[in-house]
FIVO-153802 format. One line per 10 residues: their letters; for each residue z, x, y of C-alpha. Coordinates in steps of 0.5 Angstrom, whole numbers, plus 500, padded with zeros to 3 digits. Layout:
N
A = Z X Y ~ ...;
//
This chain:
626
XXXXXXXXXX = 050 413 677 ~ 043 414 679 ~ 043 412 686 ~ 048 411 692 ~ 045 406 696 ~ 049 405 703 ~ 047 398 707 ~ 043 401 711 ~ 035 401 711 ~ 031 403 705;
XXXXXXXXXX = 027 408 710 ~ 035 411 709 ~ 036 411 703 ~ 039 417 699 ~ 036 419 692 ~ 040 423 687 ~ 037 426 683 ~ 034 423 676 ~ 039 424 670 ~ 037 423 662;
XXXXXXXXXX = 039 417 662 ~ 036 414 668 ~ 035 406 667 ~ 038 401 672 ~ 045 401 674 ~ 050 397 678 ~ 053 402 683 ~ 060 403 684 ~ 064 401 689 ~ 066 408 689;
XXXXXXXXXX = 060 410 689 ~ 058 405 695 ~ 064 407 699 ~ 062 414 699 ~ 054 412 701 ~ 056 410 706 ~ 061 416 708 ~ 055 420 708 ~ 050 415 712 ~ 055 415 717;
XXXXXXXXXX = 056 422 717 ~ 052 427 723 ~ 052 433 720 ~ 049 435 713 ~ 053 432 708 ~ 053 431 700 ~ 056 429 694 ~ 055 433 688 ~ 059 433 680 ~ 063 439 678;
XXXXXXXXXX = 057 441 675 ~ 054 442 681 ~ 049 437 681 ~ 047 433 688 ~ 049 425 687 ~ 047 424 694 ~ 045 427 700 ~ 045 425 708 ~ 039 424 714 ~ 042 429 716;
XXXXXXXXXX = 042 435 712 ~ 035 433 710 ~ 033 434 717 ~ 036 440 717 ~ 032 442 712 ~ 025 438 713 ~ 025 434 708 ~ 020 429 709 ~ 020 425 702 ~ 025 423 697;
XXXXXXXXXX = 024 430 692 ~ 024 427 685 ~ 029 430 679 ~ 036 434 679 ~ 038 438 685 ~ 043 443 685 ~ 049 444 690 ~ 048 451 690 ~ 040 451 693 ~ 042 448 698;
XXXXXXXXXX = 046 455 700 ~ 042 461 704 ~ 040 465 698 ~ 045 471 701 ~ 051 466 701 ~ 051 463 694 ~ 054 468 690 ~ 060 467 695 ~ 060 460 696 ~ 059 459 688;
XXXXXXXXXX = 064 464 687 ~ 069 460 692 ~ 067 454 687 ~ 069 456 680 ~ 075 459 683 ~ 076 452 686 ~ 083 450 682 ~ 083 443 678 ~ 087 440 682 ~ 086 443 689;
XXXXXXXXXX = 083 436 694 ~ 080 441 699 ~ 076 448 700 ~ 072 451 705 ~ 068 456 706 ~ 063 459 712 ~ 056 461 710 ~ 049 460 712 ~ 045 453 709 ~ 038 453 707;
XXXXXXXXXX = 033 451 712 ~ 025 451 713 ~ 021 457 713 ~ 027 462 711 ~ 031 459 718 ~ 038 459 716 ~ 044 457 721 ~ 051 458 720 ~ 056 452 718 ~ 063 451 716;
XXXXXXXXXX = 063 448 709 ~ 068 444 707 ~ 069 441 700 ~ 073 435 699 ~ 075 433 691 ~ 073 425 691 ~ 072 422 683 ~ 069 427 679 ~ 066 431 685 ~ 065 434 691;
XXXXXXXXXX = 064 431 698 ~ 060 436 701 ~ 061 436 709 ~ 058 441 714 ~ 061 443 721 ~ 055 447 725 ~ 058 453 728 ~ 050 458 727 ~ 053 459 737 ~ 059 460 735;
XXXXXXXXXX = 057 466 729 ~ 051 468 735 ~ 057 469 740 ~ 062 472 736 ~ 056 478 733 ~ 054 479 740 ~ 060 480 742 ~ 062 484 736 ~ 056 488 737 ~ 057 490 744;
XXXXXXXXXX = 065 492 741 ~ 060 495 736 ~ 056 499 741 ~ 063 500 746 ~ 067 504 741 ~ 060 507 740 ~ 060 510 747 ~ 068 512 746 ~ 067 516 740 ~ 063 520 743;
XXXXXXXXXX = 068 522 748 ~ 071 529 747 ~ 078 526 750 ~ 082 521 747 ~ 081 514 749 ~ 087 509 748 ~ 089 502 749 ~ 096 500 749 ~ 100 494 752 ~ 105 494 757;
XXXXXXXXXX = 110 496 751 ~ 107 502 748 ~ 103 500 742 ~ 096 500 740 ~ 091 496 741 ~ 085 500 741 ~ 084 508 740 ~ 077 511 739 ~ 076 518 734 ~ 077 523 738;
XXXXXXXXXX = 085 520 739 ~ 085 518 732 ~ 083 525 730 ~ 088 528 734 ~ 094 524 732 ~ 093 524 726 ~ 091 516 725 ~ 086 513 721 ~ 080 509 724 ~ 080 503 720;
XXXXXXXXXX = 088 502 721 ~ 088 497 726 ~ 093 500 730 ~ 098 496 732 ~ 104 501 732 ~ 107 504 738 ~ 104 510 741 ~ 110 514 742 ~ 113 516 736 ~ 105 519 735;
XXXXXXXXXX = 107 524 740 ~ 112 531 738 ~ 120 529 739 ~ 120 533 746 ~ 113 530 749 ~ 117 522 748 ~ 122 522 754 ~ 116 525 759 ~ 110 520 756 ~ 117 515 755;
XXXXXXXXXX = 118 515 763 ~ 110 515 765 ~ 108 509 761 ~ 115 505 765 ~ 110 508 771 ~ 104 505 769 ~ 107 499 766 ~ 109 497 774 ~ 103 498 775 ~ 102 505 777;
XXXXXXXXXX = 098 510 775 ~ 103 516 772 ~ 101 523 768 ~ 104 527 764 ~ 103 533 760 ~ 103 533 752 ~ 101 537 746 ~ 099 534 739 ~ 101 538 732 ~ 097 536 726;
XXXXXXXXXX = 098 540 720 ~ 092 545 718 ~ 091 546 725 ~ 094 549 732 ~ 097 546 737 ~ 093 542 742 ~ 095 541 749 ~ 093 535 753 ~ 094 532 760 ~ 095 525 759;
XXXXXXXXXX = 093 519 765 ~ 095 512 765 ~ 092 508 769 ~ 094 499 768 ~ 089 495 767 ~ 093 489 772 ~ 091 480 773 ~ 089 477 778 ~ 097 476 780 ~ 097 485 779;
XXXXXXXXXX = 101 484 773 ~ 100 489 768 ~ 096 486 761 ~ 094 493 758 ~ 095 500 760 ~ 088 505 759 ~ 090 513 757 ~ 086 517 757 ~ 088 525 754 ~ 084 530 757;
XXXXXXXXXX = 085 537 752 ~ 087 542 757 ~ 089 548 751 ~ 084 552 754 ~ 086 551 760 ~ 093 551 758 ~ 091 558 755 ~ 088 561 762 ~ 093 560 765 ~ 098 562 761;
XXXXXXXXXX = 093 570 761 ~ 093 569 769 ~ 101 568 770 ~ 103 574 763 ~ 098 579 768 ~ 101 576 775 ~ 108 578 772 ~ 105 585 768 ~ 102 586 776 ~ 109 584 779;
XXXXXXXXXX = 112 588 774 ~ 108 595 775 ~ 108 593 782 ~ 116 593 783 ~ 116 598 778 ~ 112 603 782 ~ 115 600 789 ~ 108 597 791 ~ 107 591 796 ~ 101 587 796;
XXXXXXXXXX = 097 586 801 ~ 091 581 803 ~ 088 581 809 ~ 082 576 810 ~ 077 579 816 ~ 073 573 819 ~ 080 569 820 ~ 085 575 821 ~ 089 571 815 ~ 095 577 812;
XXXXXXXXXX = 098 575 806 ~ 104 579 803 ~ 108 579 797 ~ 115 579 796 ~ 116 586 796 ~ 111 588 802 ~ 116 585 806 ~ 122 588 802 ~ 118 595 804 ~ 117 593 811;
XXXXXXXXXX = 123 591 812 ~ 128 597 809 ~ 135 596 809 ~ 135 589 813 ~ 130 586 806 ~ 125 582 811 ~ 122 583 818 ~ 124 578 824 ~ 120 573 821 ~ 114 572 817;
XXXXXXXXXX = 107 577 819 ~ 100 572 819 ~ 096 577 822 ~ 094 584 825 ~ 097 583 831 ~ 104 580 828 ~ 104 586 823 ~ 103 592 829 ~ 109 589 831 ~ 113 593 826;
XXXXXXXXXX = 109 599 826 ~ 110 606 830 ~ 106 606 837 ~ 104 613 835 ~ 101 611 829 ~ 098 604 831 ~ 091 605 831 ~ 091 609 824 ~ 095 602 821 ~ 090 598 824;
XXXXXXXXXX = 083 603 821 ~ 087 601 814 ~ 089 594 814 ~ 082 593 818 ~ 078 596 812 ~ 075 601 818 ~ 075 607 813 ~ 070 607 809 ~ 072 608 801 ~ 078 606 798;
XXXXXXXXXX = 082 609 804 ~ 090 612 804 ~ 093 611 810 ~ 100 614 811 ~ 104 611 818 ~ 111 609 821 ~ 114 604 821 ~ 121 602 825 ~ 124 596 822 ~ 130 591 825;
XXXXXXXXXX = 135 596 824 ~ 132 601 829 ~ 130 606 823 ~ 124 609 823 ~ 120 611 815 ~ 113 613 812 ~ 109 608 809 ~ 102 610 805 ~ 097 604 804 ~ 091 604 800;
XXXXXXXXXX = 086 599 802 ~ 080 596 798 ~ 074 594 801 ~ 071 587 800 ~ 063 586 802 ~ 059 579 803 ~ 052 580 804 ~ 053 587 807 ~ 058 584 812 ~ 066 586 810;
XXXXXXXXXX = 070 581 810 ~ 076 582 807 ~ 081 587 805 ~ 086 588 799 ~ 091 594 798 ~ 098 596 797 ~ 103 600 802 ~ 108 604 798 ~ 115 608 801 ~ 114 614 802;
XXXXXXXXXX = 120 616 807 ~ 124 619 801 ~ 119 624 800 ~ 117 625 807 ~ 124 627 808 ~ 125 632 802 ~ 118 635 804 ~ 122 636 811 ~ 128 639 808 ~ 124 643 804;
XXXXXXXXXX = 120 646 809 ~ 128 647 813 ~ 130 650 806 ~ 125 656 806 ~ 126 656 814 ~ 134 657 812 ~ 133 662 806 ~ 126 667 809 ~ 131 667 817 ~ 139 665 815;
XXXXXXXXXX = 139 667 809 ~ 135 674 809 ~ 137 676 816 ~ 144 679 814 ~ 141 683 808 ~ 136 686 813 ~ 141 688 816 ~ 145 692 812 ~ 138 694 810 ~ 137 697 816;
XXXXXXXXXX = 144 700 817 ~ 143 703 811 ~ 137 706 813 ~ 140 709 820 ~ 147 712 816 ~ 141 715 811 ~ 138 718 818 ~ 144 724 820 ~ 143 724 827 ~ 144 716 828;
XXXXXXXXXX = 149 716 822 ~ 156 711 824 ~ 163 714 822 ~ 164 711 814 ~ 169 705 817 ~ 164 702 822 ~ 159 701 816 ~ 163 699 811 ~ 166 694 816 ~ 159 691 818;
XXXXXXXXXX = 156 691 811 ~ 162 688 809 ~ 161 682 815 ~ 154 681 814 ~ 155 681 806 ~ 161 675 808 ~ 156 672 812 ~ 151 672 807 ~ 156 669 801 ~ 159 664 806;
XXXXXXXXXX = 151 661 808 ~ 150 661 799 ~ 156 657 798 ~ 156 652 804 ~ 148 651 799 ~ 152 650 793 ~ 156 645 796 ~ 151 640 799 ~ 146 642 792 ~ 153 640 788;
XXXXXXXXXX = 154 633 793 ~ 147 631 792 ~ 147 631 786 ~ 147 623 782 ~ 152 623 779 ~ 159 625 779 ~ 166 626 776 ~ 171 622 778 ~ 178 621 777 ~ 184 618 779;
XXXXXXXXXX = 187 623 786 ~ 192 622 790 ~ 189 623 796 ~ 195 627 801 ~ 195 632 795 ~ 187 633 796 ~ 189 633 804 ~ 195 638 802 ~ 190 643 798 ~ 185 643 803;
XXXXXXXXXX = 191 645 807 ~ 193 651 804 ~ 186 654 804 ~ 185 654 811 ~ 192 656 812 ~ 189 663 813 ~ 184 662 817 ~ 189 659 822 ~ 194 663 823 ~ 190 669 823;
XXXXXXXXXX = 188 665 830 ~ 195 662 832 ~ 194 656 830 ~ 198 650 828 ~ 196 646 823 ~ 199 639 823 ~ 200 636 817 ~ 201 628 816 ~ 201 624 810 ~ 206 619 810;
XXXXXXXXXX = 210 617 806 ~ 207 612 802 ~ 203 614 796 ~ 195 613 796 ~ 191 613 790 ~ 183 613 790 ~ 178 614 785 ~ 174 620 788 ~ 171 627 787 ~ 177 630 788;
XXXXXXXXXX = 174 638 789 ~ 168 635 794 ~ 173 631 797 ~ 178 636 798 ~ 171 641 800 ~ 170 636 806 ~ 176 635 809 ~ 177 644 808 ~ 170 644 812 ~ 173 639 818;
XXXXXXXXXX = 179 644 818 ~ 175 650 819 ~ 170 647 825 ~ 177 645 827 ~ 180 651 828 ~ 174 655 829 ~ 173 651 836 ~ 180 651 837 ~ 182 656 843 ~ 188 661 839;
XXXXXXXXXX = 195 658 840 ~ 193 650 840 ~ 195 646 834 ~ 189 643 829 ~ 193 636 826 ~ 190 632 820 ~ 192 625 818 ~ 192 621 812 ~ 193 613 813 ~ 191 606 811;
XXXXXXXXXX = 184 602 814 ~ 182 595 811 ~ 179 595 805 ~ 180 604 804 ~ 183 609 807 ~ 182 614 813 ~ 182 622 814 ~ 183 624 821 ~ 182 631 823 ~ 183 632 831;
XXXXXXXXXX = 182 639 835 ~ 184 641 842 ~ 176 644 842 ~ 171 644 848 ~ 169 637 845 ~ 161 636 844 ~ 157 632 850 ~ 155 626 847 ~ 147 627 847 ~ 150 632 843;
XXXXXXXXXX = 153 629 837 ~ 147 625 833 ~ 145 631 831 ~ 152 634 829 ~ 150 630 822 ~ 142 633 821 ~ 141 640 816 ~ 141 646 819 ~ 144 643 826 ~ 149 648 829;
XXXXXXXXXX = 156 646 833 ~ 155 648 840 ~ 151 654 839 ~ 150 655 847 ~ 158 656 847 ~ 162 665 848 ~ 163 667 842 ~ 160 661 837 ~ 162 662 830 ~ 156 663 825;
XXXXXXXXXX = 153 657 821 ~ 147 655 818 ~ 149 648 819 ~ 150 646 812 ~ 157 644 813 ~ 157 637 817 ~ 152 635 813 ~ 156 636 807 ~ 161 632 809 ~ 157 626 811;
XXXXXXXXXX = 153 627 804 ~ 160 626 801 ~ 163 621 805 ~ 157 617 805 ~ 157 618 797 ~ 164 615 796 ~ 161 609 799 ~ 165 611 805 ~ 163 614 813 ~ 164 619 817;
XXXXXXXXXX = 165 619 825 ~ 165 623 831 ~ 169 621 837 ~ 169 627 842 ~ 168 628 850 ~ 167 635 853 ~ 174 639 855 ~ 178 633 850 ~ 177 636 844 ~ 173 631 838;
XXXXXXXXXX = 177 627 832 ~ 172 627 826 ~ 175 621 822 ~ 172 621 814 ~ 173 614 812 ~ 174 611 804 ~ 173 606 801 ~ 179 602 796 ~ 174 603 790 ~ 169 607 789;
XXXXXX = 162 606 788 ~ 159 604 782 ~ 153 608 781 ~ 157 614 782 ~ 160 614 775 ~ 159 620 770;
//
């Protein structure tokens, strides 16, 4: 066949190339059927053999390519491709099936100067060859390569983000995650996503990253902390937001994560919060309370353990302290002005500032405080600095200037005595008959030995721990009895014993114990006048039991009494013939007492006599253990 000649013009005719046997021939009716096909065709169209030679060729085609004239001799259908597509499209051609009716493929035709436009090409078996026809889709192909360009550009832009950037749709999967993300999860780039994004995450992360993507999924943004673990490298932590991209309705058609790593953050706190503990530590340890006080603002601000210090026994101060003024309410009057000087950072240097203070139970203890001075541009503005109580030691300093007053006067005082009766016996014209300095060095010797045992005996209760047993406690009562049966009848007097009938059982200090009750016995019978009757009694309280010891004395004065309790306070020195003491026995009792867990109270009015009633507890404090 040499041409197909359609029922149109000449001006329209379609050449094909020549062939070697070209002379006139009749076209076929197929061959004419085919003409007009492609004549009536608005797109490029041809037909060409298996071989690949163009039979015929549309107006349309030939437009596209400028052609003006009919060419002269054969024409190949693959010079009719783009130079750069013609390995594909004839590659698609020789794997064209036999018997396969339809093929296609996208590729540029080739066009005038070198301009080319995108078409799909599409290849329909008819006869012994090919009917060619192309749809132009060149916009479409511009289109998506500027969109594929900006996506190009886009991701470009994520990738050089150090966080990691994901797109997920409302039910977790992937859509999209730049390298950052996919670095950090240990995804491939090229995978095309599409998984679901929890199971990417570690087990325990799940149930937060679960309950936050239900949040951004009702069109919430949500947050929540997490970490990645890839294998060669440590662990990553990340704070994750969730921000839902919604519709025009507010329906949530995306969800955009963004993960911020925060391992360095994450590690700073981590040292901030180890050295605030090792500070709250050394500071419990140490028993130091924290202080902050901001100048310009009159701002205070305390830890847990100032306010344990400044409240003593009660725990907390009546309420919280904000400011100097909320502060000076718990300090003594007479130290206020140094508790201010401290607080206020009018010292100069790293001050030590020891003062009083009353807590809500009305007792009174030293505190030191230690102030660091802050300036900005020459101004102070803030103070920082801790308090530390020092009541205990305050008080050991005061009892050991009372020690070296009772040792260098009570304890020396009857050793000058004998010395100096020594002396006057050693001088003939002063000497005294031998009886009368025996007696006298023998009263001053037992006052002596009297004084060191009553400072054995409160060294011993002070000491931390004890040896506890299982007592019966009227045998206790009984012992301490008997030892000052002596002393009681060489003055007349009746002790009066009861104990009951029933048998109390406690765990004590038996001998301390039995010490105290012996030391309310001798005050008893010392102050008692001769002939009257001393009773002690043993009975059940709640929770514990009771050691009363009543005398028919002179009875003390109540402004007296506070100070029966303190070292070294003698029981009505003012009174004729008011035996001797150095005042330690009192103070044993209530060491004692206080030791066992338990109390000891007075109850006395001037010519009534005084009941002392040493109180004990069911069980014995635990700290008292050996």
């Amino acid at each position: 066949m040499a041409y197909l000649h359609p029922t149109s013009p000449a001006g329209s005719k379609l050449k094909s190339p020549s062939v070697a046997t070209e002379r006139s021939r009749s076209p076929s009716h197929d061959g004419l059927q085919i003409a007009a096909l492609l004549h009536a065709l608005q797109t490029p169209a041809c037909y060409f053999t298996r071989g690949g030679e163009v039979l015929g060729i549309n107006d349309a085609w030939r437009a596209y390519t400028g052609w003006r004239v009919e060419t002269s001799g054969p024409l190949q259908w693959i010079e009719l491709i783009h130079p750069e597509h013609r390995y594909d499209a004839l590659s698609k051609l020789c794997a064209t099936h036999a018997h396969s009716d339809h093929e296609s493929l996208k590729c540029r035709l080739a066009g005038p100067r070198g301009t080319s436009r995108w078409f799909i090409v599409n290849l329909h078996s008819v006869d012994a060859g090919w009917l060619c026809t192309c749809t132009d889709i060149h916009d479409l192909k511009e289109k998506e390569s500027e969109l594929a360009s900006r996506a190009t550009m886009q991701s470009d832009m994520l990738n050089v983000s150090v966080d990691c950037i994901k797109l997920i749709t409302p039910h977790g999967n992937l859509l999209h995650m730049n390298r950052a993300g996919c670095r950090a999860l240990g995804v491939d780039e090229n995978s095309g996503f599409g998984m679901p994004w929890l199971p990417l995450l570690p087990a325990d992360v799940q149930s937060d990253g679960n309950a936050a993507l239900a949040c951004a999924r009702n069109g919430a943004f949500s947050r929540f902390p997490g970490r990645s673990v890839i294998a060669g490298k440590g662990t990553q932590y990340w704070d994750n937001m969730l921000t839902p991209i919604l519709d025009a309705d507010g329906k949530t058609t995306a969800i955009l994560c963004v993960s911020r790593e925060v391992t360095r953050e994450r590690a700073a706190d981590d040292l901030i919060r180890r050295n605030e503990e090792r500070l709250a530590i050394a500071t419990r340890a140490g028993g130091l309370g924290i202080w902050d006080y901001d100048i310009a603002a009159d701002a205070l601000q305390c830890d847990e353990s100032w306010y344990r210090i400044m409240g003593g026994n009660s725990g907390n101060p009546s309420g919280p302290i904000n400011s100097i003024g909320e502060f000076l309410r718990l300090v003594h009057p007479d130290d206020i002005d140094k508790a201010t000087e401290v607080t206020r950072g009018e010292k100069e240097g790293n001050a030590g500032v020891e003062y009083r203070i009353v807590d809500s139970s009305g007792e009174i203890r030293w505190i030191k405080s230690t102030a660091y001075l802050q300036y900005e541009n020459g101004i102070a503005r803030r103070t920082v600095g801790f308090v530390l109580d020092i009541t205990e030691s305050r008080v050991a300093e005061l009892r050991r200037e009372e020690w070296l007053h009772f040792i260098s006067h009570d304890m020396r005082s009857p050793q000058s005595s004998i010395l100096a009766l020594i002396d006057l016996q050693m001088a003939a014209e002063q000497s005294m008959p031998t009886p009368d300095l025996l007696g006298r060095i023998a009263g001053y010797a037992r006052r002596t030995l009297a004084l060191a045992d009553d400072f054995v005996q409160l060294a011993r209760a002070e000491t931390p721990v004890w040896s506890l047993a299982e007592a019966h406690l009227g045998g206790v009562v009984h012992d301490a009895a008997d030892e000052m049966w002596a002393l009681a009848r060489a003055r007349n007097i009746v002790l009066d014993v009861n104990i009951g009938d029933d048998v109390r059982v406690a765990r004590v200090e038996p001998f301390l114990l039995m010490r105290a009750v012996a030391n309310l016995l001798s005050n008893a019978v010392k102050f008692s006048p001769r002939g009257a009757t001393v009773t002690v009694r043993l009975y059940d309280v709640e929770h514990g039991y009771a050691i009363a010891v009543s005398d028919h004395g002179p009875g003390i004065p109540a402004e007296a009494q506070h100070e029966l309790f303190e070292p070294f306070r003698r029981l009505r020195s003012d009174l004729p013939h008011c035996p001797s003491g150095a005042g330690l026995g009192l103070v044993f009792v209530k060491t004692v007492a206080q030791r066992h867990g338990g109390s000891i109270e007075l109850y006395s009015r001037p010519g009534e006599g005084s009941t002392f009633i040493l109180t004990l507890p069911g069980t014995a404090p635990p700290d008292l253990a050996a």
